[in-house]
N, C-alpha and C positions, 0 to 999 in steps of 0.2 A: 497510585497514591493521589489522594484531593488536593485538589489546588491550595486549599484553606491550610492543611498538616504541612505543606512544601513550606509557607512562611515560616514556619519555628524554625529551618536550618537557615533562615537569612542570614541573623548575628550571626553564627556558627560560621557562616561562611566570610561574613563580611572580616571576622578576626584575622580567618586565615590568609584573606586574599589581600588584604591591603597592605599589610607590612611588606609582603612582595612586591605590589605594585608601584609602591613607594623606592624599595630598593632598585627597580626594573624602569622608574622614572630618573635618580639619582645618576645610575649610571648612563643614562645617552644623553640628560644634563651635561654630565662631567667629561664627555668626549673630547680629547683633544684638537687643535688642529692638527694635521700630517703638515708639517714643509718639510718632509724630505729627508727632517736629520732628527728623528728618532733612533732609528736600529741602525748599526752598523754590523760588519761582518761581511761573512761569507755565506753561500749554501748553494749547494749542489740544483740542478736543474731538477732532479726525480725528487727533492725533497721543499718545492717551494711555498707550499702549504705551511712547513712549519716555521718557514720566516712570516707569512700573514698571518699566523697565532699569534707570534709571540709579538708581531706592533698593534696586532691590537688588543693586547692585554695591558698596553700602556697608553690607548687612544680610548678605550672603557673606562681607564683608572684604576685595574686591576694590578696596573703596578705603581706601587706611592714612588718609589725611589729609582732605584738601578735594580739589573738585571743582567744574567748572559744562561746561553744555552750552549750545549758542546756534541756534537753526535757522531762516531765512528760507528762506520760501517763495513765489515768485512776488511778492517787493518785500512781506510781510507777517510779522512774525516768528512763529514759530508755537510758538517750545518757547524757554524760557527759564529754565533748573533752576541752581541751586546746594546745595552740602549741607558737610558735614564740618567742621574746623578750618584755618582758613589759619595758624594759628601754633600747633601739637601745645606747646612747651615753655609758652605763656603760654595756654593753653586757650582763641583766640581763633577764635571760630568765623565760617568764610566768610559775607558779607553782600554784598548786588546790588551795592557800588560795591569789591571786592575785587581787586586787580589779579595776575595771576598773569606767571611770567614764559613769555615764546613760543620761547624758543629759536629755533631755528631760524627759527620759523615767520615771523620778522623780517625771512628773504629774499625771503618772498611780499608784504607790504609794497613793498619795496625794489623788487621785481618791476613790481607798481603802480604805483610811480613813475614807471620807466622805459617803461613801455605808453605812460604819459596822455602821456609827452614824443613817444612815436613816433605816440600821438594826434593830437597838436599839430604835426606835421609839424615838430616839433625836430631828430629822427633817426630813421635806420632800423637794424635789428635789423642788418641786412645790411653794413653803414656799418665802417669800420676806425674803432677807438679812437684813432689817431693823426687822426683827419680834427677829432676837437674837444682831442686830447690829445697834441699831438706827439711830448712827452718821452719819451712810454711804447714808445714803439718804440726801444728802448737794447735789447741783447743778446738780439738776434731775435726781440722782439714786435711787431717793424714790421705783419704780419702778419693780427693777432688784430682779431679783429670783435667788435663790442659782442655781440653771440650766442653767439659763443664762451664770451667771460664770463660771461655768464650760463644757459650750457648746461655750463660747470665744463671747459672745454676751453681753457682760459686758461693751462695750465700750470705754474700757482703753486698747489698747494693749502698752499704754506707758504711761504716765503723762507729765506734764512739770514741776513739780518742781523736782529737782534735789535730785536721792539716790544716798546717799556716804554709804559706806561700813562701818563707823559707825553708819549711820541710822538703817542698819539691824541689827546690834544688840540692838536695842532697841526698842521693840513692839509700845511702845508708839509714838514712832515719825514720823513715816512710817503710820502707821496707820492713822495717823489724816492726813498727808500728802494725802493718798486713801478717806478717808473722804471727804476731800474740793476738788478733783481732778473732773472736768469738764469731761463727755465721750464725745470723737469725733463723736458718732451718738447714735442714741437713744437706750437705752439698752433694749434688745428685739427683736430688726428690723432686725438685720444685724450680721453675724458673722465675726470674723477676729481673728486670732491668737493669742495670748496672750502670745507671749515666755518666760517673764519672770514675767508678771505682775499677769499672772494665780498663781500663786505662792502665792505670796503676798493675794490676795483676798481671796483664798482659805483656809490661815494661819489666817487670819483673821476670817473667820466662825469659822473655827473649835477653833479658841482660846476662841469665843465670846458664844459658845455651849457646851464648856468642862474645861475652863480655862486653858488649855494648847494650844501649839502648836504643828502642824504636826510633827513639830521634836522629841518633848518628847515624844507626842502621839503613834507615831511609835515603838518609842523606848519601849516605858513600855507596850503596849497592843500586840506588834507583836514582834519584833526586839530581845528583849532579851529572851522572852516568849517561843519563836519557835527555839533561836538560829542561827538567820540570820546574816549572813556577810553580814551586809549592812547597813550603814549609809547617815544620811540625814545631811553633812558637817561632813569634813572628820577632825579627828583632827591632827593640824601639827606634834605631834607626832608620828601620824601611818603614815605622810607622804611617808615610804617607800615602803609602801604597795600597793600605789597606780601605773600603771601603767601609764609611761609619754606618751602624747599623741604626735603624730606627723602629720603635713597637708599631702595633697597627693599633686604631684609634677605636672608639667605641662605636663609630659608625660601621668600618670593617667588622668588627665583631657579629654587629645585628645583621648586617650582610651575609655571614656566612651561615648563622644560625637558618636564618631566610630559606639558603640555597639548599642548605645539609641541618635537618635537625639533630642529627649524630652529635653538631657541634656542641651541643649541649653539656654531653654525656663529655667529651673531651677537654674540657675546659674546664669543667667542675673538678678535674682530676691535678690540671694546670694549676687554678686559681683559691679552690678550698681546701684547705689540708688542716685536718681535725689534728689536734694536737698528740704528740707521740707518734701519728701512724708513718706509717714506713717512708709515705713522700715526704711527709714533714723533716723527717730526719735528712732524708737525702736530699733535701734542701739548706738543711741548718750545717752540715758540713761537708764539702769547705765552705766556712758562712763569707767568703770575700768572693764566690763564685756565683754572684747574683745577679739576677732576670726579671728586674724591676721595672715600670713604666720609666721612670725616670733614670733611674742607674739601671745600667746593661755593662755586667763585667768586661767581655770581650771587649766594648771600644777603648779600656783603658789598656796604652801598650805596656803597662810592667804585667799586667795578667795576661796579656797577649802572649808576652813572650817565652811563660813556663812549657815545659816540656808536660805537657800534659794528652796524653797520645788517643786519649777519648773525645775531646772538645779544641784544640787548640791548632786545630790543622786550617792552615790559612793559602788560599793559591789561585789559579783562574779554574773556570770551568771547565777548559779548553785541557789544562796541562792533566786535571785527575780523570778526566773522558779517557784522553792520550794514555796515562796509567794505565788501567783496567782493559784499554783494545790492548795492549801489550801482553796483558794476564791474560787473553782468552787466545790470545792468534798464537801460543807459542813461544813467544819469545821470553817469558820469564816464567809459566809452568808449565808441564807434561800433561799428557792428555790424561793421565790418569789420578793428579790431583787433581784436576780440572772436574773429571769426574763425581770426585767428593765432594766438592764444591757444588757439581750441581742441583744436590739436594739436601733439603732443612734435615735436623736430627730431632728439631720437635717441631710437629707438623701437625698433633693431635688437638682434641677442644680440651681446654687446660685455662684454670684461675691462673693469672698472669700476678706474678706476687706483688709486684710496683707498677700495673698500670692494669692491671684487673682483664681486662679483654685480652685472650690469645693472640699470640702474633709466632710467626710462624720464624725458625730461629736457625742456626746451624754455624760451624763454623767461625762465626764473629761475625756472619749477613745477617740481614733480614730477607725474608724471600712472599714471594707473591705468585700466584698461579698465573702460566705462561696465560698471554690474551689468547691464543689461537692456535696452539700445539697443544695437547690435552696429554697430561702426567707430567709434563715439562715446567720448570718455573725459572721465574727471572729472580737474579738475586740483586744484594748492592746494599744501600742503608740510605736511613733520611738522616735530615739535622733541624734541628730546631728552627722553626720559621721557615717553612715550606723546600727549604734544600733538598736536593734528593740526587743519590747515585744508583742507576740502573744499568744492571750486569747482563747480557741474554748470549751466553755461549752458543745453542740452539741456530741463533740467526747472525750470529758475530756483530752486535750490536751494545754500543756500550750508550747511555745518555747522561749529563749530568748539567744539571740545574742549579743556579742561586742566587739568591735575593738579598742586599742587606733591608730593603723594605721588608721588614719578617710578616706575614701572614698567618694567619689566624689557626689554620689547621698545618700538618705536614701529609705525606703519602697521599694517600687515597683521599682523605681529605682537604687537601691544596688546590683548591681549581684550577691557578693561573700553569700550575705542574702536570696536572691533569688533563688539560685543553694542548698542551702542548707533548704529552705520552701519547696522546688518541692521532695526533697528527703525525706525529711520528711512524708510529703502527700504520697508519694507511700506506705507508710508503717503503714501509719494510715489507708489510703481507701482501699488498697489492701494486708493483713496482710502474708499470706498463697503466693501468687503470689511473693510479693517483697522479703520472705525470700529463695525463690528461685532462683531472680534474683541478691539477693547477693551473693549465693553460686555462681553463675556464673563466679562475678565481681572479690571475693574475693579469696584468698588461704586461710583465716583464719576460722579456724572449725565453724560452728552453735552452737556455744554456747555464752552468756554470755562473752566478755572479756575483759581485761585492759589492756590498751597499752601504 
Protein backbone atom coordinates (compact mmCIF):
# COMPACT_ATOMS: atom_id res chain seq x y z
CA UNK A 1 0.00 0.00 0.00
CA UNK A 2 1.43 3.81 -0.65
CA UNK A 3 2.44 5.70 1.84
CA UNK A 4 0.00 8.53 0.67
CA UNK A 5 -3.47 5.82 1.11
CA UNK A 6 -1.77 4.75 4.71
CA UNK A 7 -2.71 8.61 5.97
CA UNK A 8 -6.61 8.04 5.47
CA UNK A 9 -6.42 5.30 8.36
CA UNK A 10 -4.62 8.03 10.69
CA UNK A 11 -8.20 9.59 12.23
CA UNK A 12 -9.36 6.01 12.14
CA UNK A 13 -6.70 5.04 14.16
CA UNK A 14 -6.03 8.02 16.21
CA UNK A 15 -10.23 7.43 17.45
CA UNK A 16 -9.29 4.12 18.52
CA UNK A 17 -6.10 4.48 20.22
CA UNK A 18 -6.39 7.36 22.38
CA UNK A 19 -9.47 6.84 24.47
CA UNK A 20 -7.13 3.70 25.43
CA UNK A 21 -4.22 5.58 26.03
CA UNK A 22 -6.00 8.03 28.00
CA UNK A 23 -7.60 5.15 30.20
CA UNK A 24 -3.84 3.27 30.23
CA UNK A 25 -2.40 6.89 31.42
CA UNK A 26 -5.33 7.34 34.21
CA UNK A 27 -4.72 4.17 35.58
CA UNK A 28 -0.68 4.34 36.63
CA UNK A 29 -1.69 8.18 37.43
CA UNK A 30 -4.04 6.62 39.92
CA UNK A 31 -1.58 4.04 41.54
CA UNK A 32 -1.56 3.88 44.99
CA UNK A 33 1.00 3.91 47.48
CA UNK A 34 1.69 0.04 49.08
CA UNK A 35 2.55 0.77 52.95
CA UNK A 36 1.92 -2.46 53.65
CA UNK A 37 -1.79 -2.47 54.82
CA UNK A 38 -3.72 -2.87 51.82
CA UNK A 39 -4.57 -6.79 51.63
CA UNK A 40 -4.96 -8.59 54.56
CA UNK A 41 -5.56 -12.43 54.84
CA UNK A 42 -4.10 -15.52 54.24
CA UNK A 43 -2.58 -17.69 51.17
CA UNK A 44 -1.05 -20.61 50.69
CA UNK A 45 2.75 -20.68 49.36
CA UNK A 46 1.70 -22.50 45.65
CA UNK A 47 -1.00 -19.76 45.44
CA UNK A 48 1.08 -16.47 45.79
CA UNK A 49 0.37 -14.95 42.53
CA UNK A 50 -3.13 -14.57 43.50
CA UNK A 51 -2.42 -12.38 46.57
CA UNK A 52 -0.13 -10.02 43.85
CA UNK A 53 -3.44 -9.73 41.77
CA UNK A 54 -5.69 -9.03 43.88
CA UNK A 55 -3.33 -5.68 45.73
CA UNK A 56 -2.96 -4.73 42.77
CA UNK A 57 -6.25 -4.37 41.56
CA UNK A 58 -6.38 -1.85 44.33
CA UNK A 59 -2.88 -0.10 43.74
CA UNK A 60 -4.20 0.40 39.66
CA UNK A 61 -7.55 1.55 41.12
CA UNK A 62 -9.30 -1.23 39.88
CA UNK A 63 -10.85 -1.59 43.12
CA UNK A 64 -12.84 1.89 44.16
CA UNK A 65 -13.90 0.32 47.55
CA UNK A 66 -13.39 -3.20 49.42
CA UNK A 67 -12.95 -6.41 48.31
CA UNK A 68 -12.06 -10.17 49.50
CA UNK A 69 -11.25 -13.45 47.64
CA UNK A 70 -11.85 -17.02 49.26
CA UNK A 71 -10.34 -20.28 47.33
CA UNK A 72 -10.51 -24.05 48.50
CA UNK A 73 -8.66 -26.43 47.17
CA UNK A 74 -9.11 -30.18 47.43
CA UNK A 75 -11.40 -29.56 51.06
CA UNK A 76 -8.15 -27.07 52.08
CA UNK A 77 -8.50 -23.30 51.85
CA UNK A 78 -5.82 -21.95 50.20
CA UNK A 79 -6.25 -18.02 49.56
CA UNK A 80 -8.10 -15.94 51.80
CA UNK A 81 -7.41 -11.90 51.10
CA UNK A 82 -9.51 -8.93 51.94
CA UNK A 83 -8.47 -5.26 51.38
CA UNK A 84 -10.25 -1.66 50.90
CA UNK A 85 -13.11 0.13 52.86
CA UNK A 86 -16.54 -1.68 53.43
CA UNK A 87 -17.96 1.81 54.24
CA UNK A 88 -16.13 4.74 51.79
CA UNK A 89 -18.57 7.51 53.50
CA UNK A 90 -17.58 6.54 57.35
CA UNK A 91 -13.81 5.37 56.49
CA UNK A 92 -14.64 1.89 57.55
CA UNK A 93 -12.26 -0.50 56.43
CA UNK A 94 -12.94 -4.23 55.33
CA UNK A 95 -12.01 -6.85 58.18
CA UNK A 96 -12.18 -11.05 58.12
CA UNK A 97 -15.82 -11.07 59.64
CA UNK A 98 -17.21 -8.19 56.86
CA UNK A 99 -20.32 -9.36 55.25
CA UNK A 100 -20.81 -8.32 51.60
CA UNK A 101 -24.01 -8.62 49.68
CA UNK A 102 -24.15 -11.95 46.89
CA UNK A 103 -26.65 -10.66 44.67
CA UNK A 104 -27.45 -13.06 42.68
CA UNK A 105 -25.05 -15.40 43.81
CA UNK A 106 -27.98 -16.17 46.49
CA UNK A 107 -29.46 -18.50 43.59
CA UNK A 108 -26.59 -20.89 43.85
CA UNK A 109 -27.35 -21.19 47.56
CA UNK A 110 -30.94 -21.83 46.84
CA UNK A 111 -29.52 -24.10 44.16
CA UNK A 112 -27.93 -26.21 47.17
CA UNK A 113 -30.70 -26.47 48.69
CA UNK A 114 -32.55 -28.07 46.18
CA UNK A 115 -29.63 -30.59 45.06
CA UNK A 116 -29.24 -31.98 48.92
CA UNK A 117 -33.38 -32.41 48.69
CA UNK A 118 -32.90 -34.46 45.24
CA UNK A 119 -30.04 -35.75 47.46
CA UNK A 120 -32.32 -37.09 49.91
CA UNK A 121 -34.48 -38.61 47.55
CA UNK A 122 -37.19 -35.63 48.45
CA UNK A 123 -37.49 -34.89 44.64
CA UNK A 124 -36.31 -35.17 41.20
CA UNK A 125 -35.14 -32.39 39.01
CA UNK A 126 -37.43 -34.06 36.47
CA UNK A 127 -40.60 -34.14 38.96
CA UNK A 128 -43.71 -31.44 37.90
CA UNK A 129 -44.03 -28.57 40.52
CA UNK A 130 -47.52 -29.52 40.79
CA UNK A 131 -46.54 -33.13 42.09
CA UNK A 132 -45.51 -31.31 45.68
CA UNK A 133 -47.45 -27.81 44.75
CA UNK A 134 -50.69 -28.35 43.01
CA UNK A 135 -51.98 -24.72 42.99
CA UNK A 136 -49.17 -23.71 40.78
CA UNK A 137 -50.62 -25.36 37.84
CA UNK A 138 -53.45 -22.34 37.47
CA UNK A 139 -53.01 -20.62 33.90
CA UNK A 140 -50.95 -23.26 31.98
CA UNK A 141 -48.20 -24.11 34.36
CA UNK A 142 -49.76 -27.51 34.98
CA UNK A 143 -46.81 -28.34 32.91
CA UNK A 144 -43.48 -26.85 34.44
CA UNK A 145 -40.78 -29.20 36.13
CA UNK A 146 -38.82 -28.23 39.02
CA UNK A 147 -35.76 -27.90 36.21
CA UNK A 148 -37.47 -25.76 34.44
CA UNK A 149 -37.55 -23.44 37.29
CA UNK A 150 -34.65 -23.59 37.91
CA UNK A 151 -33.15 -23.65 34.34
CA UNK A 152 -35.37 -19.92 34.14
CA UNK A 153 -37.73 -21.84 31.76
CA UNK A 154 -40.42 -21.23 34.08
CA UNK A 155 -41.91 -18.45 32.17
CA UNK A 156 -42.38 -15.67 34.92
CA UNK A 157 -39.31 -13.78 34.82
CA UNK A 158 -41.69 -11.08 36.40
CA UNK A 159 -45.51 -11.22 37.02
CA UNK A 160 -48.06 -8.46 36.81
CA UNK A 161 -49.56 -8.27 39.95
CA UNK A 162 -47.73 -6.18 42.19
CA UNK A 163 -45.05 -7.53 45.37
CA UNK A 164 -44.81 -5.07 48.04
CA UNK A 165 -42.26 -5.87 50.59
CA UNK A 166 -45.03 -6.78 52.89
CA UNK A 167 -46.09 -9.62 50.60
CA UNK A 168 -42.71 -11.17 51.24
CA UNK A 169 -43.17 -11.58 54.52
CA UNK A 170 -45.96 -13.63 54.14
CA UNK A 171 -45.65 -17.04 52.31
CA UNK A 172 -49.27 -17.03 51.84
CA UNK A 173 -49.77 -14.23 49.60
CA UNK A 174 -47.07 -14.20 47.30
CA UNK A 175 -47.63 -17.58 46.61
CA UNK A 176 -51.13 -17.70 45.55
CA UNK A 177 -50.04 -14.40 43.71
CA UNK A 178 -47.27 -17.20 41.62
CA UNK A 179 -50.16 -19.60 41.57
CA UNK A 180 -52.77 -17.44 39.30
CA UNK A 181 -49.69 -15.55 37.55
CA UNK A 182 -49.91 -16.14 33.60
CA UNK A 183 -46.03 -17.25 32.02
CA UNK A 184 -45.17 -14.98 28.99
CA UNK A 185 -44.37 -18.17 26.96
CA UNK A 186 -44.76 -21.65 27.52
CA UNK A 187 -42.79 -23.15 30.35
CA UNK A 188 -40.44 -25.46 28.88
CA UNK A 189 -39.86 -23.86 25.28
CA UNK A 190 -37.79 -21.00 26.01
CA UNK A 191 -35.29 -19.72 28.74
CA UNK A 192 -34.91 -16.11 30.13
CA UNK A 193 -33.71 -14.94 33.41
CA UNK A 194 -35.48 -14.97 36.35
CA UNK A 195 -33.64 -12.20 38.56
CA UNK A 196 -35.83 -12.10 41.17
CA UNK A 197 -38.73 -14.31 40.50
CA UNK A 198 -36.24 -17.54 40.56
CA UNK A 199 -36.37 -16.96 44.14
CA UNK A 200 -39.73 -16.94 44.90
CA UNK A 201 -40.43 -20.22 42.80
CA UNK A 202 -37.72 -21.91 44.12
CA UNK A 203 -38.99 -20.79 47.97
CA UNK A 204 -41.97 -22.24 46.99
CA UNK A 205 -40.83 -25.86 46.25
CA UNK A 206 -38.85 -26.15 48.88
CA UNK A 207 -41.51 -24.93 51.36
CA UNK A 208 -44.10 -27.12 49.59
CA UNK A 209 -41.31 -30.32 50.01
CA UNK A 210 -40.01 -29.69 53.63
CA UNK A 211 -42.33 -27.11 55.17
CA UNK A 212 -39.88 -24.63 55.52
CA UNK A 213 -38.34 -22.22 53.55
CA UNK A 214 -34.78 -21.63 51.81
CA UNK A 215 -34.23 -19.32 54.62
CA UNK A 216 -34.84 -21.52 57.57
CA UNK A 217 -33.73 -24.44 55.51
CA UNK A 218 -30.37 -22.91 55.00
CA UNK A 219 -30.05 -21.75 58.27
CA UNK A 220 -30.77 -25.12 60.38
CA UNK A 221 -29.33 -27.81 57.78
CA UNK A 222 -26.16 -25.59 56.61
CA UNK A 223 -25.70 -22.12 58.13
CA UNK A 224 -25.47 -22.77 61.80
CA UNK A 225 -24.49 -26.61 61.41
CA UNK A 226 -21.12 -25.77 59.63
CA UNK A 227 -20.93 -22.24 61.05
CA UNK A 228 -21.18 -20.03 58.13
CA UNK A 229 -21.30 -16.13 58.00
CA UNK A 230 -24.02 -16.09 55.91
CA UNK A 231 -27.30 -15.10 55.83
CA UNK A 232 -30.40 -15.25 53.57
CA UNK A 233 -31.79 -11.41 54.66
CA UNK A 234 -29.72 -9.63 56.76
CA UNK A 235 -31.15 -8.70 60.09
CA UNK A 236 -31.31 -4.64 60.66
CA UNK A 237 -29.47 -5.29 63.64
CA UNK A 238 -26.24 -6.76 62.30
CA UNK A 239 -26.90 -3.97 59.71
CA UNK A 240 -23.22 -2.85 60.48
CA UNK A 241 -21.73 -5.74 59.28
CA UNK A 242 -22.76 -5.24 56.10
CA UNK A 243 -20.48 -3.59 53.59
CA UNK A 244 -22.17 -0.44 51.75
CA UNK A 245 -22.33 -0.67 48.36
CA UNK A 246 -21.34 1.92 45.99
CA UNK A 247 -22.06 2.25 41.69
CA UNK A 248 -19.12 2.60 39.51
CA UNK A 249 -18.77 6.13 38.03
CA UNK A 250 -18.79 7.18 34.28
CA UNK A 251 -15.18 7.15 34.21
CA UNK A 252 -15.34 3.22 35.14
CA UNK A 253 -17.85 2.80 32.58
CA UNK A 254 -15.46 4.46 29.54
CA UNK A 255 -12.89 2.17 31.01
CA UNK A 256 -14.43 -0.84 30.55
CA UNK A 257 -16.04 -0.03 27.29
CA UNK A 258 -12.04 0.73 26.36
CA UNK A 259 -10.87 -2.64 27.58
CA UNK A 260 -14.15 -4.89 26.28
CA UNK A 261 -16.26 -3.46 23.65
CA UNK A 262 -18.83 -6.34 24.47
CA UNK A 263 -19.47 -3.72 27.20
CA UNK A 264 -21.54 -1.85 25.08
CA UNK A 265 -23.82 -4.42 24.01
CA UNK A 266 -24.12 -5.28 27.98
CA UNK A 267 -25.09 -2.23 29.30
CA UNK A 268 -27.44 -1.17 26.80
CA UNK A 269 -29.48 -4.08 28.14
CA UNK A 270 -28.70 -2.64 31.93
CA UNK A 271 -29.34 0.94 31.13
CA UNK A 272 -32.10 1.16 28.01
CA UNK A 273 -35.25 -0.53 28.49
CA UNK A 274 -37.84 0.25 25.77
CA UNK A 275 -41.01 0.51 27.37
CA UNK A 276 -43.10 -2.79 27.96
CA UNK A 277 -40.26 -5.09 27.14
CA UNK A 278 -39.63 -7.85 29.31
CA UNK A 279 -36.56 -5.91 31.26
CA UNK A 280 -38.72 -3.19 31.76
CA UNK A 281 -41.02 -5.00 33.48
CA UNK A 282 -38.70 -6.96 35.47
CA UNK A 283 -37.48 -3.91 36.67
CA UNK A 284 -40.95 -2.21 37.51
CA UNK A 285 -41.77 -5.12 39.77
CA UNK A 286 -40.95 -5.20 42.90
CA UNK A 287 -40.62 -1.32 42.01
CA UNK A 288 -38.82 -1.02 45.86
CA UNK A 289 -36.08 -3.32 44.46
CA UNK A 290 -34.12 -0.72 42.73
CA UNK A 291 -30.44 -0.26 41.10
CA UNK A 292 -30.18 3.31 40.83
CA UNK A 293 -26.89 5.54 40.65
CA UNK A 294 -28.15 7.20 43.58
CA UNK A 295 -30.50 4.67 45.49
CA UNK A 296 -29.27 1.01 45.55
CA UNK A 297 -31.95 -1.12 47.46
CA UNK A 298 -29.63 -3.64 49.07
CA UNK A 299 -27.88 -0.78 51.33
CA UNK A 300 -31.27 -0.06 52.89
CA UNK A 301 -31.54 -2.66 55.89
CA UNK A 302 -35.49 -3.13 55.96
CA UNK A 303 -34.97 -4.58 52.12
CA UNK A 304 -31.84 -6.25 53.30
CA UNK A 305 -33.51 -8.13 55.55
CA UNK A 306 -36.53 -9.94 53.23
CA UNK A 307 -36.28 -13.32 52.82
CA UNK A 308 -35.65 -13.03 49.41
CA UNK A 309 -33.55 -16.20 48.25
CA UNK A 310 -32.61 -14.89 44.61
CA UNK A 311 -30.83 -11.51 45.76
CA UNK A 312 -30.72 -11.05 49.38
CA UNK A 313 -27.89 -13.53 50.50
CA UNK A 314 -25.45 -11.50 52.43
CA UNK A 315 -22.03 -13.33 54.10
CA UNK A 316 -18.02 -13.28 53.59
CA UNK A 317 -16.46 -14.61 50.73
CA UNK A 318 -14.56 -16.94 52.81
CA UNK A 319 -17.93 -18.76 54.48
CA UNK A 320 -19.89 -19.44 50.69
CA UNK A 321 -16.15 -20.74 49.18
CA UNK A 322 -16.37 -22.95 52.49
CA UNK A 323 -20.23 -23.90 51.33
CA UNK A 324 -19.60 -25.13 48.04
CA UNK A 325 -15.84 -27.20 48.94
CA UNK A 326 -18.28 -28.88 51.21
CA UNK A 327 -20.80 -29.68 48.06
CA UNK A 328 -18.15 -30.96 46.01
CA UNK A 329 -15.72 -33.10 48.70
CA UNK A 330 -18.67 -35.16 49.92
CA UNK A 331 -19.81 -34.07 52.71
CA UNK A 332 -23.30 -32.66 51.76
CA UNK A 333 -23.76 -34.44 48.22
CA UNK A 334 -23.11 -38.00 46.49
CA UNK A 335 -21.12 -38.39 43.75
CA UNK A 336 -23.94 -38.97 41.74
CA UNK A 337 -25.79 -35.68 42.20
CA UNK A 338 -22.66 -34.19 42.08
CA UNK A 339 -22.88 -35.74 38.74
CA UNK A 340 -25.77 -33.82 37.49
CA UNK A 341 -24.58 -31.07 38.59
CA UNK A 342 -21.78 -31.34 36.40
CA UNK A 343 -23.40 -30.51 33.51
CA UNK A 344 -25.88 -27.32 32.03
CA UNK A 345 -29.37 -28.83 30.50
CA UNK A 346 -29.17 -25.88 28.25
CA UNK A 347 -25.88 -25.64 26.79
CA UNK A 348 -27.25 -25.09 23.03
CA UNK A 349 -27.14 -21.26 20.94
CA UNK A 350 -30.54 -20.03 22.02
CA UNK A 351 -32.31 -16.34 22.06
CA UNK A 352 -31.98 -15.81 25.89
CA UNK A 353 -35.58 -14.34 26.65
CA UNK A 354 -34.27 -11.48 29.30
CA UNK A 355 -30.92 -10.89 28.28
CA UNK A 356 -30.80 -12.00 24.61
CA UNK A 357 -27.27 -13.61 24.50
CA UNK A 358 -27.15 -17.57 25.46
CA UNK A 359 -25.70 -18.39 28.64
CA UNK A 360 -25.42 -21.63 29.45
CA UNK A 361 -27.88 -22.80 32.41
CA UNK A 362 -28.70 -26.14 34.44
CA UNK A 363 -29.82 -26.83 37.70
CA UNK A 364 -30.09 -23.33 39.21
CA UNK A 365 -25.98 -22.62 37.98
CA UNK A 366 -24.59 -20.94 35.53
CA UNK A 367 -21.78 -22.86 33.93
CA UNK A 368 -18.65 -21.94 31.66
CA UNK A 369 -16.39 -24.32 29.73
CA UNK A 370 -13.77 -25.86 31.89
CA UNK A 371 -10.27 -23.48 31.03
CA UNK A 372 -8.29 -26.71 30.45
CA UNK A 373 -10.03 -30.05 30.72
CA UNK A 374 -12.15 -30.27 27.37
CA UNK A 375 -16.04 -31.59 27.72
CA UNK A 376 -15.81 -30.52 31.49
CA UNK A 377 -17.24 -27.15 32.90
CA UNK A 378 -17.06 -25.24 35.85
CA UNK A 379 -20.32 -24.08 37.34
CA UNK A 380 -21.47 -21.44 40.32
CA UNK A 381 -23.39 -18.09 39.50
CA UNK A 382 -22.41 -14.33 39.40
CA UNK A 383 -24.14 -11.30 41.14
CA UNK A 384 -24.61 -8.11 40.23
CA UNK A 385 -21.39 -5.91 40.34
CA UNK A 386 -18.83 -8.23 39.36
CA UNK A 387 -19.46 -11.02 42.40
CA UNK A 388 -18.86 -14.31 41.13
CA UNK A 389 -19.12 -17.99 42.65
CA UNK A 390 -17.01 -20.64 40.82
CA UNK A 391 -17.83 -24.43 41.39
CA UNK A 392 -14.81 -26.92 39.52
CA UNK A 393 -15.67 -30.54 40.97
CA UNK A 394 -13.02 -31.73 38.15
CA UNK A 395 -10.10 -30.02 40.21
CA UNK A 396 -11.98 -29.78 43.69
CA UNK A 397 -11.64 -26.15 43.57
CA UNK A 398 -14.15 -23.82 44.69
CA UNK A 399 -13.57 -19.51 44.29
CA UNK A 400 -15.59 -16.77 45.31
CA UNK A 401 -15.24 -13.24 44.76
CA UNK A 402 -16.98 -9.69 46.05
CA UNK A 403 -16.94 -6.21 45.79
CA UNK A 404 -19.34 -3.69 47.33
CA UNK A 405 -17.42 -1.28 44.81
CA UNK A 406 -19.74 -2.82 42.01
CA UNK A 407 -18.21 -2.92 38.59
CA UNK A 408 -19.24 -2.22 35.46
CA UNK A 409 -19.39 -5.78 33.95
CA UNK A 410 -20.02 -9.30 35.85
CA UNK A 411 -18.47 -12.91 34.73
CA UNK A 412 -16.42 -12.88 31.88
CA UNK A 413 -16.74 -9.45 31.74
CA UNK A 414 -15.34 -8.28 35.23
CA UNK A 415 -11.66 -7.79 34.87
CA UNK A 416 -10.72 -7.18 38.50
CA UNK A 417 -12.68 -11.27 38.71
CA UNK A 418 -10.96 -12.19 35.69
CA UNK A 419 -7.26 -11.28 36.51
CA UNK A 420 -7.71 -12.96 39.65
CA UNK A 421 -9.63 -16.66 37.81
CA UNK A 422 -6.43 -16.49 35.38
CA UNK A 423 -4.23 -16.52 38.59
CA UNK A 424 -5.81 -18.84 40.14
CA UNK A 425 -5.78 -21.31 37.16
CA UNK A 426 -1.91 -21.07 37.03
CA UNK A 427 -1.93 -22.57 40.30
CA UNK A 428 -4.42 -25.13 40.06
CA UNK A 429 -3.15 -26.51 36.41
CA UNK A 430 0.41 -25.86 36.83
CA UNK A 431 1.08 -26.51 40.74
CA UNK A 432 5.29 -26.98 40.79
CA UNK A 433 5.69 -24.35 37.69
CA UNK A 434 3.42 -21.34 39.24
CA UNK A 435 5.23 -21.84 42.61
CA UNK A 436 8.09 -20.95 40.95
CA UNK A 437 6.87 -18.11 39.07
CA UNK A 438 5.73 -16.71 42.39
CA UNK A 439 9.10 -16.87 43.84
CA UNK A 440 10.08 -14.75 40.90
CA UNK A 441 7.19 -12.19 41.33
CA UNK A 442 7.38 -12.10 44.94
CA UNK A 443 9.96 -11.05 47.89
CA UNK A 444 7.86 -13.04 50.27
CA UNK A 445 9.37 -16.53 51.35
CA UNK A 446 7.49 -20.07 49.98
CA UNK A 447 5.73 -20.60 52.74
CA UNK A 448 2.20 -20.38 54.07
CA UNK A 449 1.55 -16.46 54.96
CA UNK A 450 -0.72 -13.87 56.47
CA UNK A 451 -0.70 -10.53 55.46
Amino acid sequence: MRPGKDRRFLPVLLVVSVPFLLVQLQRYLSVLPDDGDLVHGFVNESFLGVYDVFRENFLYGLERDGASISVYHKGEQVVHLWGGLSNRKENKTWNVNTRSAYFSMTKAISALCVAMLVDKGMLEYGDLVTKYWPEYGQAGKNRTTIEDVLTHKAGLPYIDDDISMEDVEYPEIWMEKFEKAKPIWEPGTATGYHPVTFGFLADGIVRKVTGRGIQQFFQEELGRKYGLNIRIGNSPREAHHVARISQPSMEEYLRAIVYDPRMVVMLSFLFVRPFDSVIDKIRSNPSWLVMEYEKIALNDPEVLKLNLPAVTGVGTADALARLFSLAIDGTLLSKSTLEQLAHPTVDDWHFERTVVWPVMKGHGFFYEPHPFISGAYLFGHPGYGGQQLVVDPNTGTTIVYVSNGLKTGSGLLCNTYMRLLDATYKYVTFPSYATFLAYGLSVKSLQAIRV
